[in-house]
SEGU-709112 format. One record per residue: x, y, z of N, C-alpha, C in turn; chain; residue in one letter. Coordinates in Angstrom, 2 decimals, decimal comma. Example, Ala and Ser with C-alpha at 12.3 -4.5 7.8 and 13.67 -1.06 7.14 Angstrom:
+---------+---------+---------+---------+---------+---------+---------+---------+---------+-----+------+
!     npx !     npy !     npz !    capx !    capy !    capz !     cpx !     cpy !     cpz ! mol ! type !
+---------+---------+---------+---------+---------+---------+---------+---------+---------+-----+------+
!   13,19 !   -5,69 !    7,80 !   12,30 !   -4,50 !    7,80 !   13,20 !   -3,30 !    7,80 !   A !    A !
!   12,85 !   -2,25 !    7,08 !   13,67 !   -1,06 !    7,14 !   12,90 !    0,03 !    7,87 !   A !    S !
+---------+---------+---------+---------+---------+---------+---------+---------+---------+-----+------+
***
This chain:
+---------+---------+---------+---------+---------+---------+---------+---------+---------+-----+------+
!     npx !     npy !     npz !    capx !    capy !    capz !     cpx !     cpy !     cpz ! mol ! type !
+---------+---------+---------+---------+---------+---------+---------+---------+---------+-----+------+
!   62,98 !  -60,75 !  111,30 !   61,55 !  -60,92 !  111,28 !   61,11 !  -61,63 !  110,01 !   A !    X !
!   61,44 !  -63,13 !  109,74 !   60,65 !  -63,36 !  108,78 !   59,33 !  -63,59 !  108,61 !   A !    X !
!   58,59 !  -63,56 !  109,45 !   57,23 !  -63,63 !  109,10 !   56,82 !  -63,01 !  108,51 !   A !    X !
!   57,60 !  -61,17 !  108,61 !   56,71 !  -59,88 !  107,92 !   56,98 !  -60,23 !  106,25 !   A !    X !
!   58,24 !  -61,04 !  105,86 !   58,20 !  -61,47 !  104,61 !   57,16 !  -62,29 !  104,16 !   A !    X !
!   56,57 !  -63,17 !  104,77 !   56,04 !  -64,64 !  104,90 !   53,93 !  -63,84 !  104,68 !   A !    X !
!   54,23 !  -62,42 !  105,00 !   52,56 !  -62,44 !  104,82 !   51,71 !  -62,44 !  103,90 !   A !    X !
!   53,02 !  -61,38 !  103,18 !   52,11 !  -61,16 !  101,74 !   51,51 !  -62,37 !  100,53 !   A !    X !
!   52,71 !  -63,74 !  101,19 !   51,94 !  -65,18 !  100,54 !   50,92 !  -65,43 !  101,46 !   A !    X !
!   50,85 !  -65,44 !  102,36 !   50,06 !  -66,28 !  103,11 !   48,69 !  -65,36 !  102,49 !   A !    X !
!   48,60 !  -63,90 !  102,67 !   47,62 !  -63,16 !  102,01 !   46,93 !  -63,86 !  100,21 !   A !    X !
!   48,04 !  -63,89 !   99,93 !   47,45 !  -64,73 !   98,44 !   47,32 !  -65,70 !   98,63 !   A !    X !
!   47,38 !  -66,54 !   98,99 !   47,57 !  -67,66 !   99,39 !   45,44 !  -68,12 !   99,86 !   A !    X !
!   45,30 !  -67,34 !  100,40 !   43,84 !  -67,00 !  101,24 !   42,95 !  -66,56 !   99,99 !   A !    X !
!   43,82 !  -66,21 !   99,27 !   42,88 !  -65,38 !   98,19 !   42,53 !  -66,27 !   97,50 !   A !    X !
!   43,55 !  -66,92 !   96,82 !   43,21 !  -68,03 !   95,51 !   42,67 !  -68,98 !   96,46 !   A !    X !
!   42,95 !  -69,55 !   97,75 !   41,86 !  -70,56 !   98,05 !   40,52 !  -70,23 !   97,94 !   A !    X !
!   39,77 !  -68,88 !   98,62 !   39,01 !  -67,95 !   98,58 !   37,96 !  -68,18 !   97,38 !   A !    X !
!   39,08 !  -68,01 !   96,36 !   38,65 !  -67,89 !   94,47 !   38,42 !  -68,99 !   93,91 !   A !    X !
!   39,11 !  -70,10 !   94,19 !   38,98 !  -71,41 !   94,36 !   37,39 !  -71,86 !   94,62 !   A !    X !
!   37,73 !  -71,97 !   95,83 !   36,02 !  -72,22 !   96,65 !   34,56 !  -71,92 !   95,55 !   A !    X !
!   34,63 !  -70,14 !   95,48 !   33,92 !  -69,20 !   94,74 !   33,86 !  -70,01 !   93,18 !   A !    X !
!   34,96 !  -70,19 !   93,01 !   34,77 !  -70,69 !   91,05 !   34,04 !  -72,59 !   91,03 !   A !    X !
!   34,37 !  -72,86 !   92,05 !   34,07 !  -74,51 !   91,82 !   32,16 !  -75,04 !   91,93 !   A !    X !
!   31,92 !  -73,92 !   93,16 !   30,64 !  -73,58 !   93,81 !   29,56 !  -72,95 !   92,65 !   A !    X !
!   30,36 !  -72,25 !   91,78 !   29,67 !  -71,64 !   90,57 !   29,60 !  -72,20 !   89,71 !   A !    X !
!   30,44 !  -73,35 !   89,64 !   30,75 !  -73,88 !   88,08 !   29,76 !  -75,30 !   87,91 !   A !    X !
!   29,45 !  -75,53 !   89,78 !   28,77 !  -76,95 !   89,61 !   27,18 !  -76,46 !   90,08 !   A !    X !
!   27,06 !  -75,23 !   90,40 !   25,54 !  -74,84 !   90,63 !   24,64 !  -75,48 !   89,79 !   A !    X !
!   23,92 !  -76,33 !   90,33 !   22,68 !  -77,33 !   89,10 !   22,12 !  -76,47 !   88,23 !   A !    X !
!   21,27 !  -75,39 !   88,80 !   20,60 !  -74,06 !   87,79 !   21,18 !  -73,18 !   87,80 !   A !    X !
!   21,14 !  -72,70 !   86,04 !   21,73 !  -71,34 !   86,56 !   21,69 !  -70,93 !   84,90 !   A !    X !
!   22,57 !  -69,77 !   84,93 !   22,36 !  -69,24 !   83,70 !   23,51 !  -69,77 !   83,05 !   A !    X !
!   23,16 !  -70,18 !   81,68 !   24,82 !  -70,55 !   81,01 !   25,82 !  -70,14 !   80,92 !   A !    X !
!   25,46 !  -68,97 !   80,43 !   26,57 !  -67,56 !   80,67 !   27,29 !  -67,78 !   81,94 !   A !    X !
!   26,56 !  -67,72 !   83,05 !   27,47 !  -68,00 !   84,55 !   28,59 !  -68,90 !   84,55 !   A !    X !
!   27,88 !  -70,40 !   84,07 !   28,46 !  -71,55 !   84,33 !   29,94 !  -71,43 !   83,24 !   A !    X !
!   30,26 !  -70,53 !   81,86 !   31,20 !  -70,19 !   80,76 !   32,14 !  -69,10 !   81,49 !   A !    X !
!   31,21 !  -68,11 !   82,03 !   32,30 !  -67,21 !   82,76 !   33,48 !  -67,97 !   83,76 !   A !    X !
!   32,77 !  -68,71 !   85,08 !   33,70 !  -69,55 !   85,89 !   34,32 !  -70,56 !   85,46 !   A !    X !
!   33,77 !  -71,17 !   84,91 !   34,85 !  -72,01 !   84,14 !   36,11 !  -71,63 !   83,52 !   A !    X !
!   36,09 !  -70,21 !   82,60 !   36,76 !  -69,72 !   82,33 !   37,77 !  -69,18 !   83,22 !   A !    X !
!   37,07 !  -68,51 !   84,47 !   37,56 !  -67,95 !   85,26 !   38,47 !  -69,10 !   86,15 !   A !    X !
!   38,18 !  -69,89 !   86,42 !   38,84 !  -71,30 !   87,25 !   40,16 !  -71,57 !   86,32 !   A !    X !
!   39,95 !  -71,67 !   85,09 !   41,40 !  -71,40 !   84,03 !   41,96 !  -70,78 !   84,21 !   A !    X !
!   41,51 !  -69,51 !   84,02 !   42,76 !  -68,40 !   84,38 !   43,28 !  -68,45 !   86,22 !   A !    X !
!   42,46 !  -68,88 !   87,13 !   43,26 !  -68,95 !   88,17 !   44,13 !  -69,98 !   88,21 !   A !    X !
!   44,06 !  -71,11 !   87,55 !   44,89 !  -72,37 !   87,39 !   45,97 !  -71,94 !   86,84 !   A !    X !
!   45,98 !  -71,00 !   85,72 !   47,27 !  -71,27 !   84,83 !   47,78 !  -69,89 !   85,80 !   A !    X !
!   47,43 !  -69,19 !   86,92 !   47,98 !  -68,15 !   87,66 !   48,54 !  -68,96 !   88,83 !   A !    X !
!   47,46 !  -69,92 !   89,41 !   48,67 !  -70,65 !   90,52 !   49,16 !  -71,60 !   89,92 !   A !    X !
!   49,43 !  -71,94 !   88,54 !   50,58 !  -73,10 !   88,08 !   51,84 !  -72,12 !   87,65 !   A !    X !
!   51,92 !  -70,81 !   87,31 !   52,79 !  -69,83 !   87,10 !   53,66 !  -69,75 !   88,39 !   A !    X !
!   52,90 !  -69,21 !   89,40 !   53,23 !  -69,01 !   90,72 !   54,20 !  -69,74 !   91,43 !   A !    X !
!   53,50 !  -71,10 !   91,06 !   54,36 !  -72,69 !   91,56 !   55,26 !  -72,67 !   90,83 !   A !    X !
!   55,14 !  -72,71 !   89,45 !   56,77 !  -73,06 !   88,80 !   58,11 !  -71,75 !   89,37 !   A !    X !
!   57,50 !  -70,61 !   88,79 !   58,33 !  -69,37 !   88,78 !   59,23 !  -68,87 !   90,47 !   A !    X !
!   58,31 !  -69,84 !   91,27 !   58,83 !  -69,99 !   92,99 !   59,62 !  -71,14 !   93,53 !   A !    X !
!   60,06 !  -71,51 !   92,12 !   61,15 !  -72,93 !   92,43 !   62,15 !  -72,16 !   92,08 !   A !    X !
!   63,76 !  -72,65 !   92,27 !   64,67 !  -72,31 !   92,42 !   65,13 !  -72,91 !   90,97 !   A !    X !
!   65,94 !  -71,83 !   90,08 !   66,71 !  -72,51 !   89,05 !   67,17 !  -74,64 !   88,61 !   A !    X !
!   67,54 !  -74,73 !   89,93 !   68,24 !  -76,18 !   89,85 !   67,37 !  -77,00 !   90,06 !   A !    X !
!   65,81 !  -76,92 !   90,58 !   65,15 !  -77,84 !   90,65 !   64,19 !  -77,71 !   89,57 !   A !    X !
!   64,61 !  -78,12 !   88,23 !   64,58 !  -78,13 !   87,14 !   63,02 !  -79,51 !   87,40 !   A !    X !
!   63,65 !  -80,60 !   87,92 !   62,74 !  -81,73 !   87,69 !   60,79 !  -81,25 !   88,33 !   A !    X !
!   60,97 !  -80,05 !   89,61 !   59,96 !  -80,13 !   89,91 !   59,45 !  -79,03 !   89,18 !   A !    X !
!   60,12 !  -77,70 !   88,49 !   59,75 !  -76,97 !   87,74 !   58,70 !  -77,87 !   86,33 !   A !    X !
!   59,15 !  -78,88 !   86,14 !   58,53 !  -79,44 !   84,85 !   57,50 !  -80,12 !   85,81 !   A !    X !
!   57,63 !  -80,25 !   86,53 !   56,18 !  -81,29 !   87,18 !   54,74 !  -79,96 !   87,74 !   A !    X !
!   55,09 !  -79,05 !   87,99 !   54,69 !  -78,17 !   88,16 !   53,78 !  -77,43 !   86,99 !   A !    X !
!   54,31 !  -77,11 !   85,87 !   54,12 !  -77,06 !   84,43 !   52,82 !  -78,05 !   84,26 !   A !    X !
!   53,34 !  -79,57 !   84,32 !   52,49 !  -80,23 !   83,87 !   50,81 !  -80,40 !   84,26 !   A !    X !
!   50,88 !  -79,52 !   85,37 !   49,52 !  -79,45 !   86,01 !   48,69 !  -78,54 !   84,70 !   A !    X !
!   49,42 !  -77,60 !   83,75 !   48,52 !  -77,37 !   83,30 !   47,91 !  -78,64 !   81,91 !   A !    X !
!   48,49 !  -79,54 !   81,66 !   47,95 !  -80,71 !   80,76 !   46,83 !  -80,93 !   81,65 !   A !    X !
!   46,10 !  -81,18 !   82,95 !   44,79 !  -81,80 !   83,41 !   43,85 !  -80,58 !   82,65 !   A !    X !
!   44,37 !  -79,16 !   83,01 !   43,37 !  -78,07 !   82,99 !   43,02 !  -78,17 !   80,66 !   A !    X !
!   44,09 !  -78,57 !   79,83 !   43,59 !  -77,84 !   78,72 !   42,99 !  -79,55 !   78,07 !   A !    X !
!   43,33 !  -80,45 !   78,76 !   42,19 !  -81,88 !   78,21 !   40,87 !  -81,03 !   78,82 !   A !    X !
!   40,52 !  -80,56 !   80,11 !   39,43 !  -79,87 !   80,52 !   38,64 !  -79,10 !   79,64 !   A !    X !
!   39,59 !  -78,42 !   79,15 !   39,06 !  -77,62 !   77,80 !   38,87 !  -78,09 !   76,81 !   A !    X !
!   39,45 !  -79,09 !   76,46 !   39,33 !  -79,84 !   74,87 !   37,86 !  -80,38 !   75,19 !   A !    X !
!   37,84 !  -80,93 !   76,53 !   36,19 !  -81,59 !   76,85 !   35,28 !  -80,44 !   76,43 !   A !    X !
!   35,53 !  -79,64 !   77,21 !   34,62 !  -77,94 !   77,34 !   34,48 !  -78,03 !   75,71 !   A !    X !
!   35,16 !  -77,96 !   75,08 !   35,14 !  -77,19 !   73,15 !   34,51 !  -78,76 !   72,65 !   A !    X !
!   34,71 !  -79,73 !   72,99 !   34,33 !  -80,73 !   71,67 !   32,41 !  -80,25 !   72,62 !   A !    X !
!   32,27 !  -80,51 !   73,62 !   31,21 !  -80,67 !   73,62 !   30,31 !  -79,84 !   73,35 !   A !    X !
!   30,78 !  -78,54 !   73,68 !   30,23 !  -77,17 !   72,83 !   28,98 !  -76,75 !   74,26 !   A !    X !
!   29,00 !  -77,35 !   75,44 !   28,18 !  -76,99 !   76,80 !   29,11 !  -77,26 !   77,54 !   A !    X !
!   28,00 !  -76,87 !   79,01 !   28,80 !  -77,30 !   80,47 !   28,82 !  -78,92 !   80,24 !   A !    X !
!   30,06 !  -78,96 !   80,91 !   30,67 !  -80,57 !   81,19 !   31,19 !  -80,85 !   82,33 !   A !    X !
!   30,76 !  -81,45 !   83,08 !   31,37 !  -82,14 !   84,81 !   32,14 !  -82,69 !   84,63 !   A !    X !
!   32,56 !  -83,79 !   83,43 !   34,22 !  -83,51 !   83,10 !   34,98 !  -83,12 !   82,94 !   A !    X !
!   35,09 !  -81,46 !   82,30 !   35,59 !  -80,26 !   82,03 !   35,99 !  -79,80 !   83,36 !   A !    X !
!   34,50 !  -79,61 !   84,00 !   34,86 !  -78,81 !   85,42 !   35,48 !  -79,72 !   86,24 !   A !    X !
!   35,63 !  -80,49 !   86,31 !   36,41 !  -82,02 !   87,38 !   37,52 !  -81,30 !   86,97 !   A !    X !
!   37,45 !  -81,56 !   85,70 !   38,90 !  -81,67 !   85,40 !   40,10 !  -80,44 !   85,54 !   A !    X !
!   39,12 !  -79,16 !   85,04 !   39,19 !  -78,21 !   85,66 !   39,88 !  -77,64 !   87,31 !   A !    X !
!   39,01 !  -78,37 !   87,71 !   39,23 !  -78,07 !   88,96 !   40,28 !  -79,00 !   89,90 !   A !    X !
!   40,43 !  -80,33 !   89,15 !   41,36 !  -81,05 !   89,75 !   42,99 !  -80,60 !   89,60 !   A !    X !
!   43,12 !  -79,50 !   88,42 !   44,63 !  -78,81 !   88,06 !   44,51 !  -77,99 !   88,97 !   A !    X !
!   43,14 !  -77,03 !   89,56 !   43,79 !  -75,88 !   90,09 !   44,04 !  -76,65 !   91,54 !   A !    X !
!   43,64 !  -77,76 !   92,27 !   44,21 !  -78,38 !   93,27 !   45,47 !  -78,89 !   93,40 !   A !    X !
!   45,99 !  -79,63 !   92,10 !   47,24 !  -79,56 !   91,45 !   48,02 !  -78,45 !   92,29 !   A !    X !
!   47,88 !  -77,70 !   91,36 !   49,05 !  -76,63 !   91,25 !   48,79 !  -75,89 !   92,97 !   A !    X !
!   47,60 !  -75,94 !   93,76 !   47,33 !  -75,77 !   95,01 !   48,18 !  -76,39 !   95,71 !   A !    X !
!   48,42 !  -77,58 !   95,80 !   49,21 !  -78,61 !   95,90 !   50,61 !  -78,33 !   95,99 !   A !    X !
!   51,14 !  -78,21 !   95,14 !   52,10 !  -77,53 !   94,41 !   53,21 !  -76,70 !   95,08 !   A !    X !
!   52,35 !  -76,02 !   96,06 !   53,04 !  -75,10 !   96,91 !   53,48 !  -76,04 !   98,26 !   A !    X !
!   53,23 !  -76,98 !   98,33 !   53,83 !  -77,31 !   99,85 !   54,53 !  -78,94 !   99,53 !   A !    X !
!   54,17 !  -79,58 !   98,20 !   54,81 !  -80,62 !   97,84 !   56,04 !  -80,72 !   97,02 !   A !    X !
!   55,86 !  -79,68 !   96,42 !   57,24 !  -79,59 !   95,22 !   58,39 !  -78,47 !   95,91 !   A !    X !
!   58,06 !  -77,57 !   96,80 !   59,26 !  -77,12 !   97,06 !   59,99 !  -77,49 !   98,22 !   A !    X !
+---------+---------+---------+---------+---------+---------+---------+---------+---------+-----+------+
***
């Protein structure tokens, strides 16, 4: 029965898209409170560098080359941040950019292994 193995990703799998959706929707809301727009942003980081973990740590020892390509998704997410800190506000470059790693590493799961 492999499927009964196969659920508990597919379950996360639903989730971080889920969280995904939720953080991108929050992060580009036109009004809102600042505080909001610092929390998700933040929060979109930490799910990035959780599904770029996920992706690398679910490759197999020998595929060394896609383990490092995997990795590298987090370089889009911390230029994101360097935008986020020099500018010292919300930035639609930040969050692009942001959000273009956690698609990355979304990615990630059905191209690199």
């Amino acid at each position: 029965m492999p499927t009964l193995a196969l659920s508990p990703m597919l379950i996360l799998e639903i989730t971080i898209v889920f969280s995904f959706v939720i953080t991108s929707i929050f992060m580009f809301k036109p009004k809102g409170n600042e505080t909001v727009h610092i929390i998700f942003f933040w929060l979109a980081v930490a799910l990035n560098v959780l599904v770029t973990f996920i992706n690398a740590t679910s490759l197999p020892e020998n595929y060394m080359r896609e383990v490092i390509i995997a990795w590298c998704g987090l370089i889009i997410s911390a230029v994101g941040i360097v935008f986020r800190i020099a500018k010292g506000k919300t930035s639609v470059v930040a969050n692009i950019l942001v959000m273009l790693s956690t698609v990355y590493g979304v990615l990630g799961y059905f191209l690199l292994a």
